[in-house]
C-alpha positions in Angstrom: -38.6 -53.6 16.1 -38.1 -52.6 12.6 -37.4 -49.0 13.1 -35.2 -49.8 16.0 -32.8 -52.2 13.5 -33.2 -49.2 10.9 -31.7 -47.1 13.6 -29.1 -49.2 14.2 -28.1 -49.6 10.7 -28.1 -45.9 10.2 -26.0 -45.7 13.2 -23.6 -48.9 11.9 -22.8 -46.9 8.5 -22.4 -43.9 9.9 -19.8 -45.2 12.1 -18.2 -48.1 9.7 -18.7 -44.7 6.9 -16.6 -42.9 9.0 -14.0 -44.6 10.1 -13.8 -45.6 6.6 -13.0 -41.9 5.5 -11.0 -41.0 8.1 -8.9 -44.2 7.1 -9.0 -43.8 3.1 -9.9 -40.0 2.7 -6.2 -38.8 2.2 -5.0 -41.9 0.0 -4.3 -40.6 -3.6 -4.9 -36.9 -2.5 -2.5 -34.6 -3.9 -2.7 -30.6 -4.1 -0.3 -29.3 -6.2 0.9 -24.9 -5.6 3.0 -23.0 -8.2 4.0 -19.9 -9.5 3.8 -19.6 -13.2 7.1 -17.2 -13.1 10.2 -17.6 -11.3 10.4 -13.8 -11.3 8.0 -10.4 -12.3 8.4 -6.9 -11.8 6.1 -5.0 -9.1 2.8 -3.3 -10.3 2.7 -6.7 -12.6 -0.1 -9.8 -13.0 0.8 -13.5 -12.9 -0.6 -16.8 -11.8 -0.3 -19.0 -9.1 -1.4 -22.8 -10.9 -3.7 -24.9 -8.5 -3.6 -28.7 -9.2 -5.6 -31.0 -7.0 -5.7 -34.9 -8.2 -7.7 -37.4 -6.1 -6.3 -40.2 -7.4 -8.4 -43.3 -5.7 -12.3 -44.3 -6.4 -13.6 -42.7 -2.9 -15.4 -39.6 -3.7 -14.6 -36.1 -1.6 -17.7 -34.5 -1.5 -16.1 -31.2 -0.2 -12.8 -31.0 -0.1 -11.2 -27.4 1.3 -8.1 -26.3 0.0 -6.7 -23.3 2.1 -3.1 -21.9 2.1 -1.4 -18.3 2.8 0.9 -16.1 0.6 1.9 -12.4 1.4 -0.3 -9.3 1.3 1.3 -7.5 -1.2 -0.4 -10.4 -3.5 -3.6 -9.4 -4.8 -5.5 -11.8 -6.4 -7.5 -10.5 -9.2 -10.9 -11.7 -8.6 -12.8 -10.6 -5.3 -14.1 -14.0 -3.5 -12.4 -17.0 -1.8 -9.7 -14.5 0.1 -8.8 -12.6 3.4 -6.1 -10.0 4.1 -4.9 -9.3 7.2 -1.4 -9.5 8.4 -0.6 -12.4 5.3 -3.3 -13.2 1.8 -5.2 -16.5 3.0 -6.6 -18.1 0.2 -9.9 -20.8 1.2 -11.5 -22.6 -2.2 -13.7 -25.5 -2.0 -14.2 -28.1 -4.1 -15.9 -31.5 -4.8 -13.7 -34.2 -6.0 -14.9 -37.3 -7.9 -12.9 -40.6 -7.8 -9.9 -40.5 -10.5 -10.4 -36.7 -11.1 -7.8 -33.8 -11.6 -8.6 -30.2 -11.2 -7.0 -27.9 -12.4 -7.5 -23.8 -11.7 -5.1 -21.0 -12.7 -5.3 -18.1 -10.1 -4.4 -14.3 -11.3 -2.9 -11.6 -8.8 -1.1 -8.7 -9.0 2.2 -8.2 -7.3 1.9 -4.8 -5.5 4.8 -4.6 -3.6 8.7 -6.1 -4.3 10.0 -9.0 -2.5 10.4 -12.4 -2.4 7.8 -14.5 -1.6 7.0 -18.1 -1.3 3.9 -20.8 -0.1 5.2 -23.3 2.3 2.0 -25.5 2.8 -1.2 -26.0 1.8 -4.3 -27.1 4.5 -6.8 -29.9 3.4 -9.9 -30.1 5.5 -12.9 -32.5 3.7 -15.5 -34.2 5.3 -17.2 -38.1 5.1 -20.5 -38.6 2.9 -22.9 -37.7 6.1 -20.9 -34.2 6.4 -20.2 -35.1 10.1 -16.9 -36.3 10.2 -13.9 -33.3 9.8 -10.3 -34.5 8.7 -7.5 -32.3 8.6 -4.2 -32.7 6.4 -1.3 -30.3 5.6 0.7 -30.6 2.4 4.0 -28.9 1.8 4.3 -26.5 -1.7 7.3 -25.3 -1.5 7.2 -22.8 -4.1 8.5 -19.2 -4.5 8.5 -15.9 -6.6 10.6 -13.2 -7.1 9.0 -9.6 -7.4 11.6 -7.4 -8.5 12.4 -3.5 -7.9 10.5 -1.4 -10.3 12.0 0.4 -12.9 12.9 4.4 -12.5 11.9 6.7 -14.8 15.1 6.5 -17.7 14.8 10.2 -18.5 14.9 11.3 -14.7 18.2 8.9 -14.5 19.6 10.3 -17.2 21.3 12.8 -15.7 23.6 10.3 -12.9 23.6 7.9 -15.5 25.1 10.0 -17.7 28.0 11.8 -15.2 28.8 8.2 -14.0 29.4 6.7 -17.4 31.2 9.5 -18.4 33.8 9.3 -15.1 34.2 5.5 -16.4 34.7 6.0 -19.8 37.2 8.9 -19.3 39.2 6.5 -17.0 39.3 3.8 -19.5 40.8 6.0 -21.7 43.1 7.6 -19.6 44.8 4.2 -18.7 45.4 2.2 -21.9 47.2 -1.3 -21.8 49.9 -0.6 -24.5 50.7 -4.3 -25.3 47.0 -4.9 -26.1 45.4 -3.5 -29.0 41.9 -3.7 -29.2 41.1 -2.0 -32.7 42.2 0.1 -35.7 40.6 3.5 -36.5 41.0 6.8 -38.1 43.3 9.0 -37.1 41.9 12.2 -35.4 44.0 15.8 -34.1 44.3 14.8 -30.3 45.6 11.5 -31.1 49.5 11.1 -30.9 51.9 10.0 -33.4 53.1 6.8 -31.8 49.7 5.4 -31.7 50.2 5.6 -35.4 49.7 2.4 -37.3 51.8 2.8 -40.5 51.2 -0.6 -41.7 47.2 0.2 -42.0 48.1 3.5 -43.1 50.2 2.5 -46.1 47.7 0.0 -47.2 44.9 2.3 -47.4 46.9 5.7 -47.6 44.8 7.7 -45.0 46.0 7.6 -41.4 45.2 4.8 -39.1 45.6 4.8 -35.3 45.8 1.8 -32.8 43.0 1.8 -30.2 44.5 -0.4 -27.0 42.4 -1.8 -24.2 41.9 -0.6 -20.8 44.8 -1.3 -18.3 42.0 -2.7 -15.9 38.1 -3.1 -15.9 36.3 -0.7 -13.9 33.6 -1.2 -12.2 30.6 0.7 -10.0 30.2 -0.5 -6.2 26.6 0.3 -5.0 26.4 1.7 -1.8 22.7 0.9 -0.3 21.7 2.2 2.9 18.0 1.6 3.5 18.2 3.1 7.2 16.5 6.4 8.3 17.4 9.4 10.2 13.6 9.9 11.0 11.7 9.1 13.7 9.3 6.8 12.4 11.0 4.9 8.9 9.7 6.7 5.4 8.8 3.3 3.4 8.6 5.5 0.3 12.3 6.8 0.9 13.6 3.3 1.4 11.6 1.7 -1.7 13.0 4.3 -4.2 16.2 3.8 -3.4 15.9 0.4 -4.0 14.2 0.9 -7.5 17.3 3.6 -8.0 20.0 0.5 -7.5 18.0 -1.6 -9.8 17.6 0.6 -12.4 21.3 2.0 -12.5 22.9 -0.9 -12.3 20.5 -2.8 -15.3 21.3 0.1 -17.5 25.6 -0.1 -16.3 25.8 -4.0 -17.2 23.6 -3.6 -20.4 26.8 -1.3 -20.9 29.1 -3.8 -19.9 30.2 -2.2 -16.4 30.7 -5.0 -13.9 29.1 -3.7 -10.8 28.6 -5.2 -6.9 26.6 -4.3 -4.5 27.1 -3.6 -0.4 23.7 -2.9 2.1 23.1 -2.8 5.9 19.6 -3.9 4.5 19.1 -7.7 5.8 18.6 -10.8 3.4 15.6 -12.3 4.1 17.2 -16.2 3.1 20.9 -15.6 4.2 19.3 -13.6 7.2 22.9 -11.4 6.5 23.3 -7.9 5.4 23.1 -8.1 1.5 26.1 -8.6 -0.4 26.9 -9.4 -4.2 30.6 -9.4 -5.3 31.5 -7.9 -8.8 29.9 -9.5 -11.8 28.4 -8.7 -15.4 26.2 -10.2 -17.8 22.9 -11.3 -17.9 23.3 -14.1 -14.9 24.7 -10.6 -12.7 21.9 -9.0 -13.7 19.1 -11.3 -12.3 21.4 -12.0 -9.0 21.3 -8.4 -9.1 17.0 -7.8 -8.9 16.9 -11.1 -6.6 19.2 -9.4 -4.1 17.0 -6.4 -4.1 13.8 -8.3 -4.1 15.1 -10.3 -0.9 16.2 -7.0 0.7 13.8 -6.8 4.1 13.0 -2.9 5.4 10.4 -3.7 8.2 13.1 -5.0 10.5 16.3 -3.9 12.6 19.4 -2.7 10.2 22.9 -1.4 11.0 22.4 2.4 11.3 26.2 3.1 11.5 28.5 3.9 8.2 30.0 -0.2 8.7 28.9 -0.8 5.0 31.3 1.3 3.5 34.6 -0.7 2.8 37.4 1.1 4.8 40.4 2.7 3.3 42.3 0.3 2.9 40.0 -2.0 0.6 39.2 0.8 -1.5 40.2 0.3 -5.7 41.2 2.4 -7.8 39.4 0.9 -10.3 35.9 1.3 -8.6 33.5 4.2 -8.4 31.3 4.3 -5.3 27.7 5.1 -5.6 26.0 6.0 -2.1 22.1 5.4 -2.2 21.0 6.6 1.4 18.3 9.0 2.2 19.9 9.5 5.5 21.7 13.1 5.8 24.0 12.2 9.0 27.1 14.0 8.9 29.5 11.0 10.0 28.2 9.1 7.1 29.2 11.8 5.2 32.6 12.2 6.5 33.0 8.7 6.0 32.0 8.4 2.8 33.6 11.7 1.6 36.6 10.0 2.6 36.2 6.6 0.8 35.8 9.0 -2.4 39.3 10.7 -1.7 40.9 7.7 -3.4 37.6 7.6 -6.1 36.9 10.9 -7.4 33.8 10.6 -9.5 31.5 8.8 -6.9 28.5 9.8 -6.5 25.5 10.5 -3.1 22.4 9.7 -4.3 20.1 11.1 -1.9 16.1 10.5 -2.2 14.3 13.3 -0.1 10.8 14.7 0.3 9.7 17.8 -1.7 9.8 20.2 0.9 13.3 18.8 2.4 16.1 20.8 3.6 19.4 19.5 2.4 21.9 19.7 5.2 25.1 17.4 4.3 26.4 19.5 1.1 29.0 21.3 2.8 30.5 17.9 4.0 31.4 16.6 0.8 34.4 17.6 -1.4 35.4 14.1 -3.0 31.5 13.0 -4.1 28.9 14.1 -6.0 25.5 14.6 -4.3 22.6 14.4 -6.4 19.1 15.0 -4.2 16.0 12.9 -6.0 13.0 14.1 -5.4 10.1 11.5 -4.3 6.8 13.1 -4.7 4.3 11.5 -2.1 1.8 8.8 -2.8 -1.8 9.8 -1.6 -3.1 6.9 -3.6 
């Protein structure tokens, strides 16, 4: 008899035990994802802060916390993780009544783009381990990996011709009712830019310096589609990291610049677009654009990102980035660069490449970049 009521009082808290947990298990339970940086650079460590409060006096005595993040995030230390198609994260933990934990989670962002943890899986279990209850909390948080830098002495050279076709137009067209500065006065200036006030007051002669009739600015051109029969991710990736990098070191200059792509948006789900800007604001709209950019999925192959004839400025220098050698993209861009001499092809290519679009052009520069292979 008495081993038959201990059976059945086994039986009752087991039962009452776990409809208890099932009832109370989730109460007070909070899990807490986000990244320590709105925004890094690729080949670059972070963290991801993990913050799980059980905030009522009924113990979890395992308590998995499991949530997903993309690939191209590595965390640093080798256990608790999977990659396949996405990173899925799985840590367990024991959670005492009134406790916070609190764990800080390296990686290393391998790859740019933007990405972001939606929602985070709870799975625990009652005191007798029998009983499984399932809960999903939304994170909502989101990262930034942006383009990574190009190599400053192999941009020199573009960098250098593009500045040079801005600053020779500035001072071409001068706004002759604003003056900007005073300065010495040097052979090729003329005499009516003489100022003979400054000049009388400190007897050597002073010239007025006048401000630019308009401010110019750099378009960028990006094309991230291929001519190939299977896409060259390398191809696509350095010209991204080209647009970056040229238009940082244009707006550190002061040269407002926009950008154009048939690469899609991954939020807007739109082709990419960024009207003309400058500052340090521009700048980080600038990376985040690039970051968001998606190349894995369908893009306009056609030449409909160039703005037609009739929008083009004369205040605006085009920059092309497209390592696809089609000849109607060239005559269409050769053509927007009749009304913007100075613009310039940037064209990333194998070693090994044959260059085949030369002949086409007559308005625009073309400058081949050379991106060695990674057998990494």
């Amino acid at each position: 008899m008495k081993l038959i009521v201990t059976a059945v009082t086994a039986w009752l808290l087991w039962f009452l035990s776990g409809i208890f947990f099932k009832k109370f298990w989730e109460k007070g339970l909070n899990v807490s994802l986000s990244f320590t940086e709105n925004g890094v650079v690729e080949g670059q460590q972070t963290a991801l802060k993990e913050i799980i409060t059980n905030n009522k006096f009924l113990p979890l005595p395992v308590l998995h916390v499991k949530f997903q993040m993309g690939r191209e995030l590595v965390f640093t230390d080798s256990n608790n993780f999977k990659i396949t198609d996405q990173n899925y994260r799985s840590d367990i933990f024991s959670c005492m009544p009134w406790q916070e934990i609190r764990r800080t989670l390296t990686f290393t962002c391998t790859k740019r783009g933007y990405y972001s943890i939606h929602q985070a899986d709870l799975i625990s279990y009652d005191l007798f381990l029998f009983g499984r209850f399932v809960a999903h909390h939304p994170a909502d948080t989101a990262m930034y990996v942006y383009p990574a830098p190009i190599d400053p002495l192999r941009l020199d050279l573009p960098l250098r011709e593009l500045l040079g076709q801005v600053l020779t137009r500035r001072a071409l067209l001068r706004d002759p009712f604003e003056m900007q500065s005073i300065r010495p006065y040097q052979s090729f200036d003329t005499y009516r830019d003489i100022n003979w006030k400054a000049t009388a007051r400190t007897g050597n002669l002073k010239v007025n310096v006048y401000a630019p009739t308009s401010s110019w600015q750099v378009t960028f051109l990006l094309d991230i589609s291929s001519d190939l029969i299977w896409k060259d991710h390398g191809l696509t990736e350095e010209a991204i990291r080209l647009c970056g990098s040229m238009a940082s070191q244009l707006l550190e200059k002061g040269i407002p610049v926009s950008i154009r792509t048939n690469g899609i948006d991954c939020l807007s789900h739109k082709p990419g677009f960024l009207k003309n800007g400058a500052g340090p604001e521009h700048l980080r709209s600038v990376m985040e654009l690039l970051a968001r950019i998606l190349t894995d999925g369908t893009c306009e192959h056609a030449d409909w990102f160039l703005p037609g004839r009739e929008a083009v400025s004369e205040d605006t220098l085009y920059v092309l980035i497209s390592p696809k050698q089609w000849e109607s993209l060239a005559f269409a861009y050769d053509s927007l660069c009749l009304g913007s001499p100075g613009s310039q092809w940037i064209l990333p290519m194998r070693p090994g490449d044959t260059l085949r679009i030369s002949e086409h052009l007559h308005y625009a520069k073309l400058i081949s970049w050379e991106v060695p292979y990674d057998y990494s």
